[in-house]
N, C-alpha and C positions, 0 to 999 in steps of 0.2 A: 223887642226883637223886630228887625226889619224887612218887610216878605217880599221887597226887591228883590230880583232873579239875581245870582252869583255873577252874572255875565255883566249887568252893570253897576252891582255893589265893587268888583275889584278890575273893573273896565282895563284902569290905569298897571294896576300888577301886572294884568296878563297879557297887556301890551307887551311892556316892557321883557317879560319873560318869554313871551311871542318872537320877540326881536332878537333875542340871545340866542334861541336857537338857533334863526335860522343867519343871525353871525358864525353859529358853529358850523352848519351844515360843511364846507365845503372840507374843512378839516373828519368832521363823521364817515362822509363819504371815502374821503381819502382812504381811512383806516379800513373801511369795510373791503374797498378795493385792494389793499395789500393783504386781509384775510383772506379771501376769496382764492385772493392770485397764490398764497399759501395751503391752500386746501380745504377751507372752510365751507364747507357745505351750505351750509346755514345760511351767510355773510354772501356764496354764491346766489343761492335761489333767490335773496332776499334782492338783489340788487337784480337780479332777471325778470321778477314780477313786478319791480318798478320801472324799469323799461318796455315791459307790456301792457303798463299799465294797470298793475294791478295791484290794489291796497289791501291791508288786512286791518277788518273789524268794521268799514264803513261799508255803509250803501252809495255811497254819492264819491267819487274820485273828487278830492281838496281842487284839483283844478277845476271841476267841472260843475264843482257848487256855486250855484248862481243865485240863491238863498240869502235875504240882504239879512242883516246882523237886526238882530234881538236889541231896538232902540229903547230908550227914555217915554217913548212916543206909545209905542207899543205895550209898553209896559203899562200906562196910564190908563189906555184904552182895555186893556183885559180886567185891569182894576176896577175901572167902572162898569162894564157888563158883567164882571164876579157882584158888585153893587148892587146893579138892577137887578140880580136874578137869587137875590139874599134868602126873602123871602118864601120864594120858590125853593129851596132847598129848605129851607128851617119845615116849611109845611112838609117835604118828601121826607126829613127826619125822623117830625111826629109821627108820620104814618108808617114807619119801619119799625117803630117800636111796637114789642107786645103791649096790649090792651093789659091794666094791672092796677 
């Protein structure tokens, strides 16, 4: 089993799936705008909060992440301070356990 983060075990997938969205977007939008203009409540708010800017579920607006992506690099580098600090936790384990 491989304890590489999801983000760069399937880099390549969710590129790709990345990309199909937002080939779809302009057709999504389309639709939501014909709901909307049909009565859709829902379909309305949803597309007023996105022009106020405002997401549902995140802290940070997708535009406004400036957050550089979860490298190869990075990954290497937490591996090896999880490495250097092994020990340290194996002795904080022993000492969690009941005495027995």
């Amino acid at each position: 089993m491989t304890t590489r983060p999801k983000t760069l075990r399937y880099r390549e997938a969710l590129d790709a799936a990345e990309q199909r969205i937002v080939d779809a977007l302009p057709e999504i939008i389309d639709g939501l705008i014909i709901r909307a203009k049909e009565g859709d409540a829902k379909a309305a708010v949803y597309l007023c909060d996105r022009i106020l800017g405002k997401t549902a579920g995140t802290k940070t607006a997708p535009a406004d992440d400036r957050q550089a992506p979860y490298t190869e690099a990075d990954f290497e580098e937490d591996e090896q301070e999880r490495e250097d600090h092994r020990d340290l936790f194996a002795f904080l384990k022993r000492k969690e356990q009941p005495a027995g």
